[in-house]
N, C-alpha and C positions, 0 to 999 in steps of 0.2 A: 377512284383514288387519284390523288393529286401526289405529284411526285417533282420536287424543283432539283434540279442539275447543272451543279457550278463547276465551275473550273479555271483558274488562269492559265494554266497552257494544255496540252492535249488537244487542242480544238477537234481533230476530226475526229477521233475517238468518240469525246463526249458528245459530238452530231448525230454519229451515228447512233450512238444510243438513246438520247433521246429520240431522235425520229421513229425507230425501233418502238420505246415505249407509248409514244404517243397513239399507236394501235393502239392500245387496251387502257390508257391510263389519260390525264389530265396534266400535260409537262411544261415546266416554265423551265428555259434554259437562259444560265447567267455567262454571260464569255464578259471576258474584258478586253477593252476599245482596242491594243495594242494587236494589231494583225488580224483581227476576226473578220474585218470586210473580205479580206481574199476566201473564206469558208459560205459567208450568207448565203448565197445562191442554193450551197447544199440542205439548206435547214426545210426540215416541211413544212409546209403553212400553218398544216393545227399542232406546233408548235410554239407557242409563246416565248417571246424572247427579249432579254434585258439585257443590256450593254452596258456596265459599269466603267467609271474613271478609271484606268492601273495606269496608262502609259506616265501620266507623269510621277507616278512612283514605284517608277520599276529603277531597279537595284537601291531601293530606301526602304530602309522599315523603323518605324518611329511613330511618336504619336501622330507627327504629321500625317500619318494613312488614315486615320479616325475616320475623316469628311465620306473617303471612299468605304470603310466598314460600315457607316451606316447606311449608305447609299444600298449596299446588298441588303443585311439587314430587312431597313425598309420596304424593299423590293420581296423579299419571301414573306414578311410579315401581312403583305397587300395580299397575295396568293396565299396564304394557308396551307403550305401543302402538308400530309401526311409524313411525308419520308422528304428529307433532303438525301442528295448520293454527288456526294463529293470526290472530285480526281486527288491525292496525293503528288502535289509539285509545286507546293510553295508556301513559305514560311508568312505570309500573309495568313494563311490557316490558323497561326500558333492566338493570334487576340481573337479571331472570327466565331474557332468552332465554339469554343467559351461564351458567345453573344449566341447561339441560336443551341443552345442545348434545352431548351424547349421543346424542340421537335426531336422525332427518331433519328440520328445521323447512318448513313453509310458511308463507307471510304471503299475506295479503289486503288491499292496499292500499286504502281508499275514497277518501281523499285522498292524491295525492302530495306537492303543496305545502301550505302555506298559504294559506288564502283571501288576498285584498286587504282591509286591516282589520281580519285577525285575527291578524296576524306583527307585534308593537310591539317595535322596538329594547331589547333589555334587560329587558323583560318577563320575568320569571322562569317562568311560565307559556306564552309563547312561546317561550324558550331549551330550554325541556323538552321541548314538543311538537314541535321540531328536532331536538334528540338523541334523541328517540323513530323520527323517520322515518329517521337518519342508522341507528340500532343495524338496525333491521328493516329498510334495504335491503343492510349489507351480513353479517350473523350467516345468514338464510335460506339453503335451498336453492335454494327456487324463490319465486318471485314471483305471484302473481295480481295482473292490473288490470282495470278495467272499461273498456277500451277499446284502440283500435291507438293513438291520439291520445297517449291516458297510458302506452302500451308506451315510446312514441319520446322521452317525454322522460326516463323513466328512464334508457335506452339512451343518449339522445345528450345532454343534460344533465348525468346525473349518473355518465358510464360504467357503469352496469350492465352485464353481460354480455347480448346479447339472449337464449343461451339459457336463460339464468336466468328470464327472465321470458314468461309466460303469459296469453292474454287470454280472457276470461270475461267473458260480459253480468252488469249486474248482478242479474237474475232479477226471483222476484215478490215485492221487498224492500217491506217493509212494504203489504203489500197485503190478505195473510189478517185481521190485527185491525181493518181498515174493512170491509172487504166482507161481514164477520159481520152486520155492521148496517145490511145494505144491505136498505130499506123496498119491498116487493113493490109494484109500480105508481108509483111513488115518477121523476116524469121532470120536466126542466129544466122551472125554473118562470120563463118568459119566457126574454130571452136574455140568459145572466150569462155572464161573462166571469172565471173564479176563479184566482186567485193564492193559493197555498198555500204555507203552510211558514214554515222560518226568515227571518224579515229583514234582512238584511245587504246593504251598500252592493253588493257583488257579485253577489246576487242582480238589480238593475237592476229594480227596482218604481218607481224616481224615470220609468224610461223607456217604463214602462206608465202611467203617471199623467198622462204630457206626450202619451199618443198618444190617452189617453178622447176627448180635443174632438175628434180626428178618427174616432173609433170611432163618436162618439153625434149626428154631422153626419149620417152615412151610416146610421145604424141607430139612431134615435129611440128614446128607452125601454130602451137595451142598460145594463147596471149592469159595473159593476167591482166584485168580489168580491175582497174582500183576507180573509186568514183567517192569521193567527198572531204571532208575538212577537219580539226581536230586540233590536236598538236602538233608541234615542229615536224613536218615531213622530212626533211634532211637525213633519219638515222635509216629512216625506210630507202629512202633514194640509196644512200650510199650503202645499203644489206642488199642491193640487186646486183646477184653475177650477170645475167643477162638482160643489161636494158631493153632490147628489142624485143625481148619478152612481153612485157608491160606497156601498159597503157594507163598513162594516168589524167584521172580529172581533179586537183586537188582543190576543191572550193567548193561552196554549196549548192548542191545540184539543186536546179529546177523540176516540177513535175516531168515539165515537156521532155526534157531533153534526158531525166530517169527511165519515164516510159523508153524511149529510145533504147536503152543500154539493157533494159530487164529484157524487151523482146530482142535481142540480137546477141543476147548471153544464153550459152547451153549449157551453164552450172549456175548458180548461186552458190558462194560460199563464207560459212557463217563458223571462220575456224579460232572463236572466243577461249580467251584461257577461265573466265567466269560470265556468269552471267546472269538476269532474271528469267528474261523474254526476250525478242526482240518483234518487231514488227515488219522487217526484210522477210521474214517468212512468210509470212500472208501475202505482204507484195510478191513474191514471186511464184508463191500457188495462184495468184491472179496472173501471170501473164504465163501458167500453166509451166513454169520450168521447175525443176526438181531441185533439190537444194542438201550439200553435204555441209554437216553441224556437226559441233563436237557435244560430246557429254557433260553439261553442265548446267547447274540451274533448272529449268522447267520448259529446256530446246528440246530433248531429246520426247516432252510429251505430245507435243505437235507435230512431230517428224516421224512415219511408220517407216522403219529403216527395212530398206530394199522395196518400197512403194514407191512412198514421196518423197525419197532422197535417202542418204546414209546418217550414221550416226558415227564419229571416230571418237577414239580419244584427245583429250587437251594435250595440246603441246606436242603431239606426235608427227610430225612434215612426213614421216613416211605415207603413215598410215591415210594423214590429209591426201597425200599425192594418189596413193595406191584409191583410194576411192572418185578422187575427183576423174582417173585416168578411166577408170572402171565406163564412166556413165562418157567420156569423150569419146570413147571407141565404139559405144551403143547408141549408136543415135536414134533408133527405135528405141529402146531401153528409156532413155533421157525424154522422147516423147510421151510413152505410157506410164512413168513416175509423173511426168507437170500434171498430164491431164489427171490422174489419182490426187494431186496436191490438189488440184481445183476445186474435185470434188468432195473432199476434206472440207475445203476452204470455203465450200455452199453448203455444209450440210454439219458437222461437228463441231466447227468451226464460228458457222451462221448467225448474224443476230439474233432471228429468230428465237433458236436454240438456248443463245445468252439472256434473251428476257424471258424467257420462262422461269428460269435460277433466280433471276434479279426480282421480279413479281411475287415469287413463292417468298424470298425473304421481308420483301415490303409486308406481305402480308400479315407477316406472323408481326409485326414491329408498330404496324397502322393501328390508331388506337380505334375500337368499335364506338358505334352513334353511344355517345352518351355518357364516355368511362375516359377518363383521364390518359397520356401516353402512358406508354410501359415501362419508361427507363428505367423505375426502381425496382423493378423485378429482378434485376442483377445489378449487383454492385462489384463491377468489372475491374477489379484494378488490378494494374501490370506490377508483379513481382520483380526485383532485380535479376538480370539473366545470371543464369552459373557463371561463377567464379569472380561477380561482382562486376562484372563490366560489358558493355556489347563488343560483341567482335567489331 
């Protein structure tokens, strides 16, 4: 089987997956030029690999793109594969998938909606990244989601077909480029409490900040580790009653200096008012810490609560406090949750695991020696969701 794997952003994701497939399969993997040198090293050798032009049209989309769609194109058309399995993140998709509907498609959805905050009425840049999600849910074959949570709203939202659509953990996403730089001896220094990642109003950091006074009543000396970039920090800084609580990094973390903060953090906490996925969970089942999430989107199916971390509710700062407190005071406890998240994180979690799902679908979709593709066995088209419009 020959299987081509494109993506403009995701990079370590779709690395790891092709290198994953290229055990059993024949994989040509497409990144574009912008930023992929810092990933090459990770790529395996029998995989194949094509670097297309995007950095000079990144944030344009226009006919001007044409030079670089053929360039892809041309580059799958050389390889022949069976199945293309394409990442969902970007509105370069909307002319592409239409030029290779020749072949089987797959998509990997990591958002289905838009975040809250990042869908602005008439935004040109919002209008895109909708007709981006509208082209790749209804031009595919098959669907990949990271969860049952995001199967059902494709399904019952957006009428998708359910057989269309397939669910897959999100694996060990972004975990290989921290855990390089994970310092031997290197354990939680005192008891921090780390917030990681993007910052956005949906991410719900406003509801970690309102819970510290109850976190550092109960557990004198416990810090808030905040670490990354986003939006205007200013409303977070000025919602801190105790500065000296907190520790902040507000810019975009490096691997190196991530690793650092995941191994010297004795929570992870992941307290979103919405969500899909995230990939903070896998990182921090790799540096074996346990992780309190709230209940939303498709967190709480990666998280076995009271194993590898808790599960609360959205919006609750008590409930966030009353569980972050729980695993600060057990620091056995907080040990034999990471190491459960690890083992999650090698074995349910596993590539392994995820290309067996993703091969069983190639399969059923790869046309046999001799017979035409399968596309027209289903004429798949997406109905208007209830009530006439998408959430």
């Amino acid at each position: 089987m020959r299987v081509a794997c494109l993506t403009f952003w995701f990079y370590d994701y779709t690395i790891q997956m092709a290198n994953e497939l290229a055990r059993h399969a024949e994989v040509l993997l497409l990144l574009p030029d912008y930023r992929s040198e810092e990933y090459l090293e990770s790529i395996d050798p029998n995989v194949k690999v094509r670097i297309f032009g995007y950095s000079r049209y990144a944030g344009r989309f226009g006919p001007s793109c044409y030079p670089m769609l053929k360039e892809i194109v041309a580059a799958i058309n050389d390889f022949e594969p069976d199945v293309i399995h394409f990442q969902v993140n970007n509105p370069m998709l909307c002319p592409l998938l239409p030029m290779l509907r020749k072949y089987p498609l797959v998509a990997t959805f990591h958002d289905i909606e838009p975040h809250p905050g990042e869908d602005r009425l008439l935004d040109m840049g919002s209008l895109l990244y909708r007709l981006t999600l509208f082209v790749s849910r209804v031009l595919p074959d098959r669907i990949f989601v990271h969860g049952k949570a995001l199967r059902d709203v494709l399904v019952e939202n957006y009428r998708v077909p359910g057989r269309k659509v397939h669910v897959i953990p999100i694996g060990e996403h972004e975990v290989a480029p921290f855990v390089k730089f994970e310092q031997d001896g290197l354990e939680p220094d005192g008891l921090r409490v780390l917030f990681f990642g993007r910052i956005h109003r949906y991410k719900g950091l406003d509801c970690l900040i309102r819970a510290e006074p109850l976190i550092t009543r109960e557990v004198p000396g416990a810090r808030i580790v905040i670490a990354g970039t986003g939006e205007d920090f200013g409303r977070y800084r000025d919602a801190m009653a105790g500065r000296d609580a907190f520790e902040v990094y507000n810019y975009r973390i490096p691997y190196e200096e991530g690793a650092r903060l995941f191994q010297q953090a004795s929570v992870v906490a992941l307290p979103y008012v919405e969500a899909s996925q995230s990939g903070v969970i896998p990182t921090a089942y790799g540096f074996k810490r346990p992780v309190v999430v709230t209940d939303v989107g498709s967190l709480p199916e990666v998280v076995d609560d009271a194993r590898t971390g808790y599960v609360v509710p959205p919006r609750d700062p008590e409930a966030l406090a009353n569980a972050i407190v729980a695993l600060l005071k057990d620091p056995a406890g907080c040990r034999r949750m990471g190491e459960q998240g690890y083992v999650k994180l090698k074995t349910d979690m596993a590539w392994s695991t995820i290309a067996r799902s993703l091969l069983a679908v190639y399969s059923e979709l790869a046309p046999a020696p001799g017979r035409g593709k399968p596309h027209a066995e289903e004429a798949l088209v997406e109905r208007a969701p209830a009530g006439g419009k998408e959430r």
